[in-house]
C-alpha positions as CSV (number, residue, x, y, z in Angstrom):
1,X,-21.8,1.7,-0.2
2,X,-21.9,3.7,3.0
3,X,-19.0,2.8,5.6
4,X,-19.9,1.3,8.7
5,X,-16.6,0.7,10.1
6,X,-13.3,2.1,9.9
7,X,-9.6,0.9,9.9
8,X,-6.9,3.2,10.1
9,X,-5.8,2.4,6.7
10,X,-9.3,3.6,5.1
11,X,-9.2,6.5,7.3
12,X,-6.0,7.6,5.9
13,X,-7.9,7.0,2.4
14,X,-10.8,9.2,3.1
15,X,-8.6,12.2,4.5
16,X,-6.4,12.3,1.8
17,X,-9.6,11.3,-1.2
18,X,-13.1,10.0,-0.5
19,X,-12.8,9.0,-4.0
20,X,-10.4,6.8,-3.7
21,X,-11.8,5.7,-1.0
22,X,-14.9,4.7,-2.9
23,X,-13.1,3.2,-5.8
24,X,-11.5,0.9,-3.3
25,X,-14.8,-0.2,-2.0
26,X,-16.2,-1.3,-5.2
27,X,-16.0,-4.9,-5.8
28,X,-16.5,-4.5,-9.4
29,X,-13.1,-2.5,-9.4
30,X,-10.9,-4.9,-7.3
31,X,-8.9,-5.5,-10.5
32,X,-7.7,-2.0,-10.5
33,X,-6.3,-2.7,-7.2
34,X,-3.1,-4.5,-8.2
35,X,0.5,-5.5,-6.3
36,X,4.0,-4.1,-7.1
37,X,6.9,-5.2,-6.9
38,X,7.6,-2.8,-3.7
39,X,4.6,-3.8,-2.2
40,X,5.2,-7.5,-2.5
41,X,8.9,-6.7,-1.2
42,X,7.4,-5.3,1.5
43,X,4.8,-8.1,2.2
44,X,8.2,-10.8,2.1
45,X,9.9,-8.7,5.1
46,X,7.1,-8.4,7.1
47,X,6.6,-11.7,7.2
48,X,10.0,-12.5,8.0
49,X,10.3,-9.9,10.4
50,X,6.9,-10.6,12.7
51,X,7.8,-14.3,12.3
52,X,10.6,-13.7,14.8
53,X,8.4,-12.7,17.3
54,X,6.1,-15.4,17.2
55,X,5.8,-18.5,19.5
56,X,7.2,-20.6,17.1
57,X,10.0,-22.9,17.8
58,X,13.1,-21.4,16.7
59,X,16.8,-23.1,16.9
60,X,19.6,-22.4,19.2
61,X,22.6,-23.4,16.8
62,X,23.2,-19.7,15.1
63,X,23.6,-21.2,11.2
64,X,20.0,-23.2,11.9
65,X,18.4,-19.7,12.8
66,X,20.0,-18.6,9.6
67,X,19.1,-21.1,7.3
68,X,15.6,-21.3,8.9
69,X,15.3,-17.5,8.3
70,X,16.6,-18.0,4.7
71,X,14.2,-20.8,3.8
72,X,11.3,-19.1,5.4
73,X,12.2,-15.3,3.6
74,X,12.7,-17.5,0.1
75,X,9.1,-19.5,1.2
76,X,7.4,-16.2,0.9
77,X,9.2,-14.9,-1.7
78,X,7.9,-17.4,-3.9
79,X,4.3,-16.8,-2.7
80,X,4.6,-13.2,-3.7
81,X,6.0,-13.4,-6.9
82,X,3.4,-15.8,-8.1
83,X,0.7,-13.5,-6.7
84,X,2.7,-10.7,-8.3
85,X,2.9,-12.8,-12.0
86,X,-0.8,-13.9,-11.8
87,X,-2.4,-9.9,-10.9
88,X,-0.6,-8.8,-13.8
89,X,-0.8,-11.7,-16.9
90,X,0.0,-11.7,-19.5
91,X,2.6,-9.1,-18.7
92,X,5.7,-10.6,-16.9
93,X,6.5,-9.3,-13.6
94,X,10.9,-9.5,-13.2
95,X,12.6,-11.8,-10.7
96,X,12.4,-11.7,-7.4
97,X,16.1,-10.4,-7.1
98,X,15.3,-7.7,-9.8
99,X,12.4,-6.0,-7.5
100,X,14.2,-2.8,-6.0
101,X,15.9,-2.8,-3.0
102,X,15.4,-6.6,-3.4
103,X,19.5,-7.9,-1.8
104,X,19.4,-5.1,1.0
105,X,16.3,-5.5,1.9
106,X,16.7,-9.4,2.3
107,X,19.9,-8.6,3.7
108,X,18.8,-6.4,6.3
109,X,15.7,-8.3,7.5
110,X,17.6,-11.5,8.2
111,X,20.5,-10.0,9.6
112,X,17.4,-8.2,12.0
113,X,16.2,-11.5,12.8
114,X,19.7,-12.9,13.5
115,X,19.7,-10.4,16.1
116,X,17.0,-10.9,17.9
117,X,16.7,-14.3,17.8
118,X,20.7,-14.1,19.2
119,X,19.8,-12.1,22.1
120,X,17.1,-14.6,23.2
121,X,14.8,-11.6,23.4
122,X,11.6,-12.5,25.9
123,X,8.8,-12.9,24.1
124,X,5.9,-9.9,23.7
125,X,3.7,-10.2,26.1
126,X,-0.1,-10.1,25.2
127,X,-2.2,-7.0,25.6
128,X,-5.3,-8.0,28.1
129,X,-8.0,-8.0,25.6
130,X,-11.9,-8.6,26.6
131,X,-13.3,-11.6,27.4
132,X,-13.6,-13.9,24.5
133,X,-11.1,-12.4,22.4
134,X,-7.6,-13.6,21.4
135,X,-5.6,-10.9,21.3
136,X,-1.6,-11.1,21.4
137,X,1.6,-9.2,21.3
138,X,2.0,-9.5,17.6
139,X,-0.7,-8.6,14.8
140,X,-3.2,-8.0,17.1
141,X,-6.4,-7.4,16.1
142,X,-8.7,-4.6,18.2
143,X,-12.5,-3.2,17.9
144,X,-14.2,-0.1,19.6
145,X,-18.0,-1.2,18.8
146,X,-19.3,2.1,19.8
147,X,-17.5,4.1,17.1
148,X,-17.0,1.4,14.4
149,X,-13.1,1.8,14.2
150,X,-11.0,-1.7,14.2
151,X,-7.6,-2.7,13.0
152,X,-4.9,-4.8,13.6
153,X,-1.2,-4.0,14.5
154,X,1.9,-5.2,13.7
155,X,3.3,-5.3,17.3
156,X,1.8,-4.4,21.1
157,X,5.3,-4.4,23.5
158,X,4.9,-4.2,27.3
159,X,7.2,-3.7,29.4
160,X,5.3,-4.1,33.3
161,X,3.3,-1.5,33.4
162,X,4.5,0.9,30.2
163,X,2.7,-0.3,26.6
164,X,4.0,0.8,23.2
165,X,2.3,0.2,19.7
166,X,4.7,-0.3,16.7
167,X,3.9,0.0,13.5
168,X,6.7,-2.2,11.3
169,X,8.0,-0.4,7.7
170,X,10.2,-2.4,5.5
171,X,11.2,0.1,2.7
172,X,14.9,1.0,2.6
173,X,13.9,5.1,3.2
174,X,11.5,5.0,5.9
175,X,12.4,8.7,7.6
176,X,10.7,10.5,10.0
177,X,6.9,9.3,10.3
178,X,4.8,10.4,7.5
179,X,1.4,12.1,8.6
180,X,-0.2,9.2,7.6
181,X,1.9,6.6,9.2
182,X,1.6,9.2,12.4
183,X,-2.8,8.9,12.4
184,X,-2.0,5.1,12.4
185,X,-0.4,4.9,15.0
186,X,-2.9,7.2,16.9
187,X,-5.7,5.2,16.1
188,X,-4.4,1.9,17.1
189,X,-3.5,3.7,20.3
190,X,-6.9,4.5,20.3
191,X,-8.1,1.1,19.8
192,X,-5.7,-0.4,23.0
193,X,-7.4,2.2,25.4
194,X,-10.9,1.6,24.1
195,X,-9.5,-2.1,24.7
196,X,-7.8,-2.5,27.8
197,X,-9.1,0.6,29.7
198,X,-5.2,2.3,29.3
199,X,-3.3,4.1,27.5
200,X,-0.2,2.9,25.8
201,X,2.6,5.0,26.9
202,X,4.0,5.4,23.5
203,X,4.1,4.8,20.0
204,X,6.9,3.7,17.1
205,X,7.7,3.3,13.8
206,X,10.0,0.4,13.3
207,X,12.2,0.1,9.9
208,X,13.8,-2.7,8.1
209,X,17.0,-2.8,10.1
210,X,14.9,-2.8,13.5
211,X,15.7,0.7,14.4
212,X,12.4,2.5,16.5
213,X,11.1,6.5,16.4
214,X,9.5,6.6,19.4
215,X,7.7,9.0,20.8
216,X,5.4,9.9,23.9
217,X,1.4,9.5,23.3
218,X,-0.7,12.1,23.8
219,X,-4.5,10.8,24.6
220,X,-5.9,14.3,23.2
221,X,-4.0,13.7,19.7
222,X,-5.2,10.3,19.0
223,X,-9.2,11.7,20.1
224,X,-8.6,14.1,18.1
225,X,-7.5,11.5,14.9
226,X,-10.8,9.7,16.0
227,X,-12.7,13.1,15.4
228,X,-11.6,14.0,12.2
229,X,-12.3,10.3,11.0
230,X,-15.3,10.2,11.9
231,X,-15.7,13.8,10.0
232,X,-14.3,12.0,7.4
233,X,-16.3,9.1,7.5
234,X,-20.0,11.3,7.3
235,X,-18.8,13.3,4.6
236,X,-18.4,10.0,2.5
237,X,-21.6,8.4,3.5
238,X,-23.5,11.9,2.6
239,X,-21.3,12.0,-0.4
240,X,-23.1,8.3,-0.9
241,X,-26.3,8.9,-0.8
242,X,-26.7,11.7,-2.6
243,X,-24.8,10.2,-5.4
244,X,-21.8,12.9,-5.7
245,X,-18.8,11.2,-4.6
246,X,-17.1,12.5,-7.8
247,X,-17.2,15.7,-6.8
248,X,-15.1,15.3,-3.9
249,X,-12.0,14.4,-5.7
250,X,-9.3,17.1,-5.4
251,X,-6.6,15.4,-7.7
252,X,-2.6,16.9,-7.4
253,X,0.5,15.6,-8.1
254,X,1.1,13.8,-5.4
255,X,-2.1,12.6,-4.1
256,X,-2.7,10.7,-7.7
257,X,1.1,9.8,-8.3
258,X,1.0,5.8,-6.7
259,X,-3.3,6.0,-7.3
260,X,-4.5,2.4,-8.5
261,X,-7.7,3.8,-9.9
262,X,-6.0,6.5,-12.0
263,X,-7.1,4.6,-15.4
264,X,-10.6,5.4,-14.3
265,X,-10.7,8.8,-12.6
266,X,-12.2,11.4,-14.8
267,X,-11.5,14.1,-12.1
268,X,-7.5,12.8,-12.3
269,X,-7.5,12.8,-16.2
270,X,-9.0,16.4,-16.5
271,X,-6.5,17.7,-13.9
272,X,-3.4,16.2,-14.8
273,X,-0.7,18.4,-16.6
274,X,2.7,17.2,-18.5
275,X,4.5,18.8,-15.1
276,X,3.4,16.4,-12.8
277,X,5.2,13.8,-14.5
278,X,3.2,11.0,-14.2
279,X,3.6,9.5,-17.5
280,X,0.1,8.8,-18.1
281,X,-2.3,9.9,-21.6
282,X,-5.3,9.5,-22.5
283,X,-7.0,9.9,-26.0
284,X,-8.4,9.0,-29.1
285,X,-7.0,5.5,-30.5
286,X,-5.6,6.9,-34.2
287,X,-4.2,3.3,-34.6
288,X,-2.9,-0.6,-33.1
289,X,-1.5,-3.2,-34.2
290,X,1.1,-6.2,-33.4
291,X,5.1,-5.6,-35.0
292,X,7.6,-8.4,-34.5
293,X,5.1,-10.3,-31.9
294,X,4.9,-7.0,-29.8
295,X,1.9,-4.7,-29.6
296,X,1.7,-1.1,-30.2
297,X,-0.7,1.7,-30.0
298,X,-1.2,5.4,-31.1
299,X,-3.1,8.0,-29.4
300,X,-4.3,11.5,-30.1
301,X,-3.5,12.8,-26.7
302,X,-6.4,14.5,-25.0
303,X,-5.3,14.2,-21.6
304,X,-2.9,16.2,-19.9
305,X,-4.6,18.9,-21.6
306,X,-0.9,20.5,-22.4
307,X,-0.3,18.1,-24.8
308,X,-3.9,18.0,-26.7
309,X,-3.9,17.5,-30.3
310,X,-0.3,15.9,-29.6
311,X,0.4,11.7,-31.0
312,X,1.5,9.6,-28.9
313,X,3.0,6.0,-30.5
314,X,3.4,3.4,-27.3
315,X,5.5,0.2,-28.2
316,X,6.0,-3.0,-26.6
317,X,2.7,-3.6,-24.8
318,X,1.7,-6.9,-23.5
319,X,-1.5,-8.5,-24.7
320,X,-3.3,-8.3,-28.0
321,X,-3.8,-5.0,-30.0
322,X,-7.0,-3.4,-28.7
323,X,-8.6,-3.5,-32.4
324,X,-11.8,-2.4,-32.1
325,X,-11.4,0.7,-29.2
326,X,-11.8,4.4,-30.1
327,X,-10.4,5.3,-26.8
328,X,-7.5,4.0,-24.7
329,X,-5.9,5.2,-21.3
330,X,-2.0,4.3,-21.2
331,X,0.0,5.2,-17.9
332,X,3.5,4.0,-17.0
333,X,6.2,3.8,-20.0
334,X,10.1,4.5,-20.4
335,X,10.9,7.3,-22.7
336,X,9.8,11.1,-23.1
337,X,6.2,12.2,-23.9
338,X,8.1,14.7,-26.5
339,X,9.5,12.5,-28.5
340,X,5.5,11.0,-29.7
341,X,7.5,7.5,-29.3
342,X,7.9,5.9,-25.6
343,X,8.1,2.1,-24.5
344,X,5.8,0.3,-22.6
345,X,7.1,-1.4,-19.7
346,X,5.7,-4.7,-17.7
347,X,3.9,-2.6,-15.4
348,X,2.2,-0.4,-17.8
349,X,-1.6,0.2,-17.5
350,X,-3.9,0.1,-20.7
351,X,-7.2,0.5,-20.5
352,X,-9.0,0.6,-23.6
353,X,-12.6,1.0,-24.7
C-alpha cells in the first residue's frame, strides 16, 4: 500500500531498500517480522533506562532504588522472554541470562540508573507542544501534518533556552553514530522545529552506560534528511502502483545480513553468494524426516548459486519434518556449508513449500 506518513525508522527502511520496506508493510507477512534475543535485550534496557526519567516516585534510601531497579529490569525481562518464546514456538528461545551481553548489559543499565537517580538529577522538562497535545521530556511523540513525517523520541532535554534530542542505544558496541542512527536524529530535530517553532541546539546518541555524542544541529542537514525522504517516499509509492516494487531491491552483504524477510526475497536468494557468509540455502527438498525425536532435512542447494548442484543435510530442526514440500529455504545453522552436514540452531529459519 502506498505510504502516507513517515517515521524516521521507515525512512531509514526505504533508503537503504524499498523492498523491505514493503515487506514490512504487509500484514500478511508480520510473522516474518520476528524478535531476537538482542533486540529484546535491548527492549529490557530501555525500559529501565527511560523509567528513570519518568515522574514516577522513586526512593531516597540508595539499596531501595536498587532493589526497585532490579525488580523493575527482572519485571521486563520476563515480559520479553515470553514474547521472545511465544514468536518463535516451538523452537526454544535460551534464558534470559544466556542472551548476549545479557550480565553487562544488566549491569551497566542499573548501575546507570543508580547514578542518576543518586544525583537527584531535575527532571526533563517538557518540550512546548501545540495545543491539545501531550507532549513531554521523555518518549515524546511529534507530527508535521503538512509533510506526513511523525515519530517519537526517546528523550527531549532543555536546558533554558538550549534543546537537545537524544536518541538512547543499549548495545554494548554502540560507536560513533551510524548514518542511520545520524538521519534519526535529524528528523526528529525536524519534527521539534516543525513543533515548537525552534530549533533544538543539538543532537545525541546516548549508550548503555549513559555516556552522550553530541553534536551541533545544523537546520540545512536535517531539510535536507526531510528531502531525500520524501524522495524516498515517491519512489515507493510509484514503485506501488505500478506493481514493480521487486525491481528495486539491490541486495549485498550487508544490507540483507539482519533482513527478516530474507526467507521470502527472490531478489536476495538470486544474489547471494557462499562469500557473504550468511549461512542461508535454498533448494530442492531430496529428503526429511525425524531421528532420535529431532527433525532433519536435505536439500539440493540451488541458492547461493556457488554451491548449485551441492547437498546440504540440516539436523536438529524444531517442529515436524516438512513431508510433503519440494522446496525449503533454511538460513541460520552452526557448522560449515562444506561439510554437506551443519546443525540447526533455535533461531533457524525454515520455510518450506
Amino acid at each position: 500500500m502506498p505510504i502516507q506518513e513517515v517515521s524516521p525508522s521507515l525512512a531509514n527502511q526505504l533508503l537503504g531498500c524499498r523492498l523491505r520496506a514493503g515487506f514490512a508493510r504487509d500484514p500478511t507477512l508480520t510473522h516474518w517480522r520476528r524478535p531476537t534475543t538482542y533486540s529484546a535485550l535491548g527492549l529490557v534496557a530501555h525500559t529501565v533506562s527511560e523509567a528513570v526519567f519518568g515522574h514516577g516516585h522513586w526512593p531516597s534510601d540508595a539499596n531501595a532504588v536498587r532493589d526497585k531497579l532490579q525488580d523493575l529490569w527482572n519485571e521486563e525481562t520476563e515480559r520479553q522472554a515470553a514474547r521472545l518464546a511465544a514468536a518463535w514456538h516451538p523452537a526454544i528461545p535460551p534464558p534470559a541470562d544466556q542472551w548476549p551481553g545479557y550480565a553487562l548489559t544488566r549491569a551497566r543499565t542499573i548501575r546507570r540508573g543508580e547514578r542518576i537517580l543518586d544525583a537527584q538529577r531535575r527532571p526533563v522538562q517538557s518540550v512546548h507542544a501545540p495545543s491539545g497535545s501531550q507532549g513531554s521530556g521523555i518518549e515524546v511523540s511529534l507530527r508535521d501534518t503538512d509533510t506526513g513525517l511523525f515519530g517519537r523520541a526517546d528523550r527531549i532535554e532543555r536546558d533554558g533556552s538550549s534543546v537537545r534530542v537524544v536518541d538512547l542505544k543499549t548495545g554494548l558496541n554502540q560507536g560513533e553514530p551510524t548514518d542511520e542512527q545520524r538521519r534519526q536524529l535529524l528528523l526528529y530535530a525536524l519534527l521539534v522545529q516543525r513543533t515548537t517553532g525552534t530549533w533544538p541546539a543539538t543532537v545525541a546518541i546516548e549508550d548503555a552506560a549513559g555516556l552522550q555524542q553530541v553534536a551541533a544541529l545544523e537546520p540545512a542537514e536535517a531539510e535536507a534528511a526531510l528531502a531525500e525522504v520524501r524522495t524516498a517516499v515517491n519512489q515507493f509509492n510509484q514503485d506501488v502502483a505500478a506493481g514493480d516494487l521487486v525491481t528495486s531491491a539491490a541486495p549485498g552483504p550487508d544490507r540483507c545480513r539482519w533482513c527478516s524477510f530474507r526467507a521470502i526475497c527472490w531478489p536476495y536468494w538470486e544474489a547471494v553468494s557462499s562469500s557473504w557468509g550468511h549461512r542461508a540455502s535454498c533448494g530442492n527438498v531430496l529428503d526429511a524426516g525425524a531421528t532420535a525425536g529431532q527433525t532433519f532435512l536435505v536439500l539440493d542447494i540451488e541458492g547461493p548459486s556457488d554451491r548449485k548442484g551441492t547437498r546440504l543435510h540440516v539436523s536438529g530442526l524444531a517442529g515436524d519434518p516438512p513431508s510433503e514440500a519440494t522446496k525449503a529455504v533454511v538460513i541460520d545453522w552452526t557448522g560449515e556449508t562444506a561439510s554437506g552436514s551443519v546443525q540447526a540452531r533455535w533461531s533457524t529459519i525454515l520455510r518450506s513449500w
